[in-house]
C-alpha positions as CSV (number, residue, x, y, z in Angstrom):
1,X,-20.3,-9.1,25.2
2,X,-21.9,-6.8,27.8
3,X,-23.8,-3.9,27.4
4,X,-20.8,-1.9,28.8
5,X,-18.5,-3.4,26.1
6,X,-21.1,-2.8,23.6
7,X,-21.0,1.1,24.2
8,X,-17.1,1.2,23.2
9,X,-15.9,2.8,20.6
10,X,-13.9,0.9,17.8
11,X,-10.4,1.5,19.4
12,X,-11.7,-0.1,22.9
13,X,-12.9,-2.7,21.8
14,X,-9.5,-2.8,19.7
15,X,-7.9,-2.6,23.2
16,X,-9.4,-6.0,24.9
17,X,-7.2,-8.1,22.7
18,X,-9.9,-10.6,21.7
19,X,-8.9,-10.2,18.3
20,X,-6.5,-12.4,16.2
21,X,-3.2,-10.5,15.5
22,X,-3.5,-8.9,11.6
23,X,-0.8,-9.0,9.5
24,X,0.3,-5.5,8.2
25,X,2.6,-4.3,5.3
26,X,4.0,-1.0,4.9
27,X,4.6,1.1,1.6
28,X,7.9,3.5,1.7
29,X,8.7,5.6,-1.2
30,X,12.9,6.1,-2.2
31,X,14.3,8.9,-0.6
32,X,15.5,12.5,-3.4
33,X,18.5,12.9,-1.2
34,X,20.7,12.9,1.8
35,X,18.3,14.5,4.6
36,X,15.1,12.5,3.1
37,X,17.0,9.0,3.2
38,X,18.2,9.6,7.2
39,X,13.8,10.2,7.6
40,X,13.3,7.2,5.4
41,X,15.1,5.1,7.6
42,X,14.3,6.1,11.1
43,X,11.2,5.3,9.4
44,X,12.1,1.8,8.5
45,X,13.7,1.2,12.1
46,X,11.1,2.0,13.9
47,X,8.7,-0.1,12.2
48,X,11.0,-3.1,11.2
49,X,10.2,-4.5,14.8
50,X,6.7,-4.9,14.2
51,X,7.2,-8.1,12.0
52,X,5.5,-6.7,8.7
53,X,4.6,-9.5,6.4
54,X,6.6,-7.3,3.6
55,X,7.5,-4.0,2.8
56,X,7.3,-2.4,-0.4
57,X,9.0,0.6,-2.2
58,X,7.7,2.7,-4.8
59,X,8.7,3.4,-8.7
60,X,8.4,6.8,-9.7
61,X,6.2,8.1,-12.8
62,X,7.9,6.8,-16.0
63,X,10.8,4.8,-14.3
64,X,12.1,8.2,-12.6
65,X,13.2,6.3,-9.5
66,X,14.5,3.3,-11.0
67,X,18.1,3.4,-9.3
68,X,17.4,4.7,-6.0
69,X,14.2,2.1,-5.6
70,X,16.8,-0.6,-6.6
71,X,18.9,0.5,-3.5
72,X,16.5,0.8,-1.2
73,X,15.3,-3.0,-1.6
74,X,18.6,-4.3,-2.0
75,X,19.7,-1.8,1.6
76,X,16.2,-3.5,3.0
77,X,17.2,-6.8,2.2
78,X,21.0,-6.7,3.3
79,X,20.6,-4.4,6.3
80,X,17.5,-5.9,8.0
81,X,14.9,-8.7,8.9
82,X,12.7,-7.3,6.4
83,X,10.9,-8.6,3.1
84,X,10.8,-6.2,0.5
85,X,9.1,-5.8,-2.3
86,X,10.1,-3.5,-5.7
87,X,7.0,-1.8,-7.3
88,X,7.4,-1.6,-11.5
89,X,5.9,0.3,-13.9
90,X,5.9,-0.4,-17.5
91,X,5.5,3.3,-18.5
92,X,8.3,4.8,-20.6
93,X,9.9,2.2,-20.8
94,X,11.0,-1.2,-23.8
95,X,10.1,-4.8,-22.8
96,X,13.9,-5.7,-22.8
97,X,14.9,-2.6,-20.4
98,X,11.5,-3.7,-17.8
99,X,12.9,-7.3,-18.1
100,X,16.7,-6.1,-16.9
101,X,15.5,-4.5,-14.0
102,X,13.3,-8.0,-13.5
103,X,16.7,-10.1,-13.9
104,X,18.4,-7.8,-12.0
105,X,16.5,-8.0,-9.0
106,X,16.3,-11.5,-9.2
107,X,19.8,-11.7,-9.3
108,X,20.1,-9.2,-5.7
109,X,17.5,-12.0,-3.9
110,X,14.6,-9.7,-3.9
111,X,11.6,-12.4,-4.7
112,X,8.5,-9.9,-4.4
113,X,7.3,-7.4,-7.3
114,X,4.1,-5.1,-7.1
115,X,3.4,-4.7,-11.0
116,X,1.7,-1.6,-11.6
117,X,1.1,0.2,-15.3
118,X,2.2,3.3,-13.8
119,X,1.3,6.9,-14.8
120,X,3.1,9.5,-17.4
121,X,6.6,11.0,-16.1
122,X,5.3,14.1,-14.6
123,X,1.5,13.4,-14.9
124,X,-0.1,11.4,-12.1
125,X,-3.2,10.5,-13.3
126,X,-2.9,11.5,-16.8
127,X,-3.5,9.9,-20.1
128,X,-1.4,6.8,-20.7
129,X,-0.2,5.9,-24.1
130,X,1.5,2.7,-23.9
131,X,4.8,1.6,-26.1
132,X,4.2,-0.5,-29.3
133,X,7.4,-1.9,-27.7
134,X,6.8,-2.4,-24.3
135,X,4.1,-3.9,-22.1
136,X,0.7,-2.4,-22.9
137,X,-0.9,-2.8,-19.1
138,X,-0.1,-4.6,-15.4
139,X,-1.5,-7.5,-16.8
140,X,1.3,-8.2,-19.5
141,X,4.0,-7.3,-17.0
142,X,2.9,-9.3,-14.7
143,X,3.0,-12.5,-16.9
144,X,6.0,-11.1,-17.9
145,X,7.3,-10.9,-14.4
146,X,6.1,-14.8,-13.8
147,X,8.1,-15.6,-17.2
148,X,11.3,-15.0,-15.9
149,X,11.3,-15.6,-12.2
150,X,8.9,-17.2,-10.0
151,X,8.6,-14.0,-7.9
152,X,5.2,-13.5,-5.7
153,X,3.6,-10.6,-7.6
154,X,1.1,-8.1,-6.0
155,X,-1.2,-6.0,-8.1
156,X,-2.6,-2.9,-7.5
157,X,-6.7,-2.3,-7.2
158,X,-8.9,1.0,-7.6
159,X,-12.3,0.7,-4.3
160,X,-14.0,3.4,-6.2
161,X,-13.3,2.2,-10.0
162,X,-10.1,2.9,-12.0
163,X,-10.7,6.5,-13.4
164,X,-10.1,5.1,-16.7
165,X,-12.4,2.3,-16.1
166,X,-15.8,2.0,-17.1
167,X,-17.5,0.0,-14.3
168,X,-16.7,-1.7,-11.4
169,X,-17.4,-5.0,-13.5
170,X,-14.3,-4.1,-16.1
171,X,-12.3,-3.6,-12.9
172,X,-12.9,-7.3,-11.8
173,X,-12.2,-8.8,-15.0
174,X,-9.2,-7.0,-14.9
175,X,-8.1,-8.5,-11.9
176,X,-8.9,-11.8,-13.1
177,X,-6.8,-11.5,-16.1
178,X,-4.2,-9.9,-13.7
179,X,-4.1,-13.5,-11.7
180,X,-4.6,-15.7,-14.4
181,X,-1.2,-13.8,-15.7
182,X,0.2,-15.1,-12.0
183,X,-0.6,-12.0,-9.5
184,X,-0.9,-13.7,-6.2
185,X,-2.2,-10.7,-4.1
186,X,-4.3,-7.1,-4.3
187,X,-3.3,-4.0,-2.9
188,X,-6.2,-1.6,-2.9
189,X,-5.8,2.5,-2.8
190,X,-6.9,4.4,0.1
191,X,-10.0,4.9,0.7
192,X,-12.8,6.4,3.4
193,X,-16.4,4.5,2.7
194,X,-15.9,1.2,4.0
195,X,-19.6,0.2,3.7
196,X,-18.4,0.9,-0.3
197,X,-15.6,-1.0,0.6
198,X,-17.2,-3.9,1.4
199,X,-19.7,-3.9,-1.1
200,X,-16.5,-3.9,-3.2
201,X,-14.6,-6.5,-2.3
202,X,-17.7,-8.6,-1.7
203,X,-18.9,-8.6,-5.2
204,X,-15.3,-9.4,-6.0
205,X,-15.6,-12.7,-4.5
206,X,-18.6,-13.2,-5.8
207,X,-16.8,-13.3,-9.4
208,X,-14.9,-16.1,-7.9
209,X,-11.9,-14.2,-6.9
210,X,-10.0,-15.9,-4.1
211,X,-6.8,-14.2,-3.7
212,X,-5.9,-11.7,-0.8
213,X,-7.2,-8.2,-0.8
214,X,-5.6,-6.2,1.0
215,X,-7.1,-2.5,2.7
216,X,-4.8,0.1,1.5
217,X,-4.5,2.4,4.8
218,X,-3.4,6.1,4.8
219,X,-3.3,8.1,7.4
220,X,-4.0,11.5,6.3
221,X,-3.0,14.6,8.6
222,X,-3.4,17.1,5.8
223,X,-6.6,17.3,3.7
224,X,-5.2,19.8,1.3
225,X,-2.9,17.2,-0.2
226,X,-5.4,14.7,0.7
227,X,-7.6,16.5,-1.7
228,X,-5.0,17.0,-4.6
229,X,-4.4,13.2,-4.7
230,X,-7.8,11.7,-4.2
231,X,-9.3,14.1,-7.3
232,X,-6.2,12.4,-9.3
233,X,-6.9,8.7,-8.6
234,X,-10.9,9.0,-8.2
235,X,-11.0,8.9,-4.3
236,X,-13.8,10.7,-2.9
237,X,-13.0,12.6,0.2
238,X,-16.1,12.1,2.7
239,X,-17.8,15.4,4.3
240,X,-17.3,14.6,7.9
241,X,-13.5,13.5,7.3
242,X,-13.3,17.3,5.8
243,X,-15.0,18.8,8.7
244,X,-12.9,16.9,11.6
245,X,-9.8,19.1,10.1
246,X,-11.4,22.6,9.4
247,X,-10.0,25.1,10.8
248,X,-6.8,23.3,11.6
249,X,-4.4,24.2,9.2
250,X,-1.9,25.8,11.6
251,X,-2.4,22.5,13.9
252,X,-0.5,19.8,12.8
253,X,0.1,18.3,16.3
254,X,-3.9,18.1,16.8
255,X,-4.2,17.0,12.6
256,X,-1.8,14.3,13.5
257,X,-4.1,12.8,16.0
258,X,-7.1,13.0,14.0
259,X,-5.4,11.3,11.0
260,X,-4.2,8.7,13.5
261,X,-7.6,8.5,15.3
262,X,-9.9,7.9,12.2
263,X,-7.7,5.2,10.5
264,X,-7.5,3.5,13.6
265,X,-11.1,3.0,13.4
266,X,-11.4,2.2,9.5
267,X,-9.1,-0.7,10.8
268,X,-10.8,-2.2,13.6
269,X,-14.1,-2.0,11.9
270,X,-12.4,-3.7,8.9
271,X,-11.3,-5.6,11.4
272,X,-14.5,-7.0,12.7
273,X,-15.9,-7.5,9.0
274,X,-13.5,-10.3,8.6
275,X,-9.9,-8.5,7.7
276,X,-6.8,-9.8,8.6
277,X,-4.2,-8.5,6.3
278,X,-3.6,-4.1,6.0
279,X,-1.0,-2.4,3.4
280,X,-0.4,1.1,4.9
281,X,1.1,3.9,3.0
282,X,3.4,5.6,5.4
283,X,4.8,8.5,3.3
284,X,7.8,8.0,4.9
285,X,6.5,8.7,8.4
286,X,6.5,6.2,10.9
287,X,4.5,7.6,14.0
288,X,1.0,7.4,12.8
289,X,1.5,3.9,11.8
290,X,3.1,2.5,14.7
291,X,0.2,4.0,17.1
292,X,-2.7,2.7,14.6
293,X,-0.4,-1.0,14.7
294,X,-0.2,-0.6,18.3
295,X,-4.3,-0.5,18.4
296,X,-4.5,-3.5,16.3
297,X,-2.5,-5.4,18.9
298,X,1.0,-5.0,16.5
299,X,3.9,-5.2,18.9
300,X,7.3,-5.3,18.4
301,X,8.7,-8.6,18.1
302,X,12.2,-9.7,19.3
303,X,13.9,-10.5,15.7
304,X,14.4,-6.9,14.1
305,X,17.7,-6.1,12.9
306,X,18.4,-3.5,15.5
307,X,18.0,-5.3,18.2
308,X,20.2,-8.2,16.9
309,X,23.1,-5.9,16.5
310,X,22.4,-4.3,20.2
């Protein structure tokens, strides 16, 4: 590389294409109602061309989405080249009733679950008390998963330690227990320190963890809500990320590019540490993603179900 190369930032050196391809995934949530479905799927349609390895689609605190994450998949899966995935929670909810919405999406053809234990209907973050009849923790449901269909199961993982956990050591033998239960992937939560990061998943693999890990990505454009979500899931919200948006509360144009300007860069320097695989969480909104895709050398393929019907 030569000195001139050297002084480039992240995204230029993004820009020279010497870099293999990554794969990406994206995370939609189901829409409340008529307006917010028409965003979720220009959402969907602008991405679908990119080739995602999968896309996944959330379950609400204590099962409160059930039906209308059930139609999204089964939409995704019907409607266009994607591969979706159903997130479960086993909050609020009996062994037998988690295990029909198992069968039952099984029986629609969707082969890809993200267990999670979920939080309290109407508490993220708060205290979880399981059901002496249902499963106790992601661990059980995802064995319980594996017991009645050989689906690929994803697991979700806390960078800066579950809030309930109490080290970074419980964490890991929680995700072993997780894959010896038959998760075949890790989805990690946002996050901002990526030297943390690595230290992370580093001593992860050092436990003899072999799975994929995959970077959860958001692109933030508003630290206000950044803030009420990180303090509820133990992210801690750098100074300098905090500083980039002062003063821009009435700017979301200039917020937007920010947002898509800093997570560009988490990704290419993930990027050069060795990562090939990102999970972004998309909130339904499909520009910041694309242009961040776009800088990892993500184009549009020719296969998506738009084009085929054009």
């Amino acid at each position: 590389m030569s000195p001139h190369e050297t002084a480039l930032g992240p995204v230029a050196r993004a820009g020279a294409g010497t870099a293999p391809r990554p794969s990406v995934s994206f995370e939609f949530s189901p829409p409340k109602g008529p307006k917010s479905e028409a965003s979720l799927w220009e959402a969907i349609r602008r991405l679908e061309p990119l080739n995602p390895s999968f896309v996944s689609v959330t379950y609400g605190a204590g099962g409160s989405t059930r039906d209308r994450t059930h139609r999204t998949v089964v939409r995704m899966l019907n409607e266009t080249t994607l591969k979706p995935a159903a997130h479960l929670t086993c909050v609020e909810a009996t062994r037998s009733e988690v295990d029909e919405v198992i069968r039952d999406y099984w029986a629609a053809g969707i082969r890809h679950i993200v267990a999670l234990r979920g939080d309290p209907p109407g508490s993220l973050g708060g205290a979880y008390t399981p059901r002496p009849d249902g499963y106790q923790n992601a661990t059980e449901l995802t064995a319980g998963i594996r017991a009645i269909g050989d689906f690929d199961v994803s697991v979700g993982l806390y960078p800066q330690i579950h809030p309930e956990s109490p080290s970074v050591e419980h964490d890991i033998e929680v995700l072993k227990a997780k894959i010896d239960a038959g998760a075949t992937r890790a989805i990690t939560n946002f996050f901002f320190d990526i030297d943390g990061y690595l230290r992370f998943v580093d001593k992860i693999r050092k436990a003899g963890v072999t799975i994929p890990i995959l970077p959860g990505i958001m692109p933030v454009s508003s630290v206000e809500g950044l803030s009420n979500m990180s303090q509820r899931v133990g992210v801690t919200i750098p100074g300098w990320l905090a500083n980039l948006f002062e003063g821009l509360d009435s700017d979301p144009e200039t917020r937007k590019l920010i947002a898509a300007s800093v997570a560009a860069e988490m990704c290419v320097r993930l990027t050069e540490e060795g990562f090939s695989d990102f999970h972004f969480y998309t909130l339904n909104r499909a520009d910041l993603v694309y242009a961040i895709c776009r800088v990892l050398g993500v184009r549009e393929t020719a296969h998506s179900s738009t084009e085929a019907a054009a």
